[in-house]
Phi, psi and omega in degrees: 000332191284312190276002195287315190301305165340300170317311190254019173262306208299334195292332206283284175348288182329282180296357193257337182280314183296301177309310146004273182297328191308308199289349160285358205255135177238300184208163231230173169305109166274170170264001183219136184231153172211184184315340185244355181234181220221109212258120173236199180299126181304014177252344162255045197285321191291347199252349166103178196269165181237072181316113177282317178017114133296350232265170175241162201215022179314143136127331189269128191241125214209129168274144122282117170282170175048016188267020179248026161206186176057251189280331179301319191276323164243037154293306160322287203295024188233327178246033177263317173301340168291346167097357163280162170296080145260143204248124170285103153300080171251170191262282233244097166321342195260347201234020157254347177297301185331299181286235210005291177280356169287270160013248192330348182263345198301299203240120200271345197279338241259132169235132203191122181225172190232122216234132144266119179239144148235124174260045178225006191216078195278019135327299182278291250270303178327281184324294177325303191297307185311327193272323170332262195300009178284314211252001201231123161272003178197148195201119199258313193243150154256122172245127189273088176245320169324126167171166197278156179197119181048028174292166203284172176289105180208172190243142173281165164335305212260021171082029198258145145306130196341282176318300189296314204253353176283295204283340179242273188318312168302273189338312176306314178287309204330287232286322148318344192245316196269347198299325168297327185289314156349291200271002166250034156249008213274132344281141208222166214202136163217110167291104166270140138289120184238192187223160146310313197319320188298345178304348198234026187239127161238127159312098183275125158265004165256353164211051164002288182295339171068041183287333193277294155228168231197110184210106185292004159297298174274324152314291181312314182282005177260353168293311168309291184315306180313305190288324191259024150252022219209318157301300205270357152276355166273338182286308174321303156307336174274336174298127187108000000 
């Protein structure tokens, strides 16, 4: 109970210092830099890195989860101005057509169409894929960006705790279903979206689902936490 309390005053701090601070924060620290991206000062750590990237991505085709809105939607509008094939994966078709057609006015060139995955339902996700790979021969980036944050104690269809079976488990089957078209499209990239939040996240493995007890804070940082051991155990396997 003690580190629990700990946990969520470091959590309180954490958020009172970004409010705080926010009108300072412009742009952020990466953790990795090469030539084309853009690395600034740890007092701008928060708001994230700054991609120079020039590169063109004509010939290429990249899924998005989440893309019809926030980080997903101006991922979609940067790399469609790039000249990729982008495919939306959204749960509400009407309000990813919508950012679709935000897209097309944005970019004229921009090709982008729109797929319903609900990732609280590994049905849809099974249905998604099957019609995928029926219909797409290539897939050069998959980006895992959809998910849920700090929301009430609810359940996927197939009973997962929220956090846990949208922002992890789900993503976890796609990226398993797409992974041949993935290596056979080589070179081929699959991005998870993570958080800071996993710094403050643990794998409860005795109580996964959070049946027992339940803190949608802390559910979300062990989901954060999930995705980035869920990359760096893909990386490892896929290397080479």
């Amino acid at each position: 109970m003690m580190v629990l309390l700990v946990i969520v005053a470091g959590l309180g701090v954490v958020t009172l210092l970004v409010i705080l601070f926010a009108p300072h924060i412009r742009s952020g620290l990466l953790v990795g830099q090469n030539e084309h991206c853009e690395g600034v000062t740890f007092g701008k750590y928060a708001a994230g890195g700054v991609c120079r990237s020039p590169v063109s991505l004509e010939g290429k085709t990249v899924l998005i989860t989440g893309a019809n809105t926030g980080i997903g939607k101006e991922t979609a509008l940067e790399l469609a101005v790039r000249g990729a094939r982008v495919i939306m994966a959204c749960r509400d078709i009407d309000k990813g057509e919508e950012s679709a057609d935000s897209i097309r006015a944005s970019c004229a060139h921009a090709q982008v169409e729109v797929r319903q995955l609900d990732l609280a339902d590994t049905c849809s996700i099974r249905a998604f894929a099957q019609k995928f790979l029926a219909e797409v021969n290539q897939l050069h980036i998959l980006i895992n960006n959809a998910g849920v944050m700090m929301c009430p104690y609810t359940k996927t269809i197939d009973g997962f705790e929220m956090h846990i079976g949208v922002n992890h488990l789900g993503h976890f089957l796609l990226a398993s279903l797409l992974i041949g078209l993935l290596k056979r499209s080589a070179p081929a990239r699959i991005v998870v979206v993570s958080s800071l939040a996993h710094n403050f996240g643990w794998i409860r493995f005795h109580d996964l689902h959070s049946q027992g007890s339940y803190n949608s804070g802390l559910a979300y940082c062990q989901s954060k936490l999930a995705n980035v051991l869920f990359a760096r155990e893909l990386s490892r396997r896929l290397k080479g």
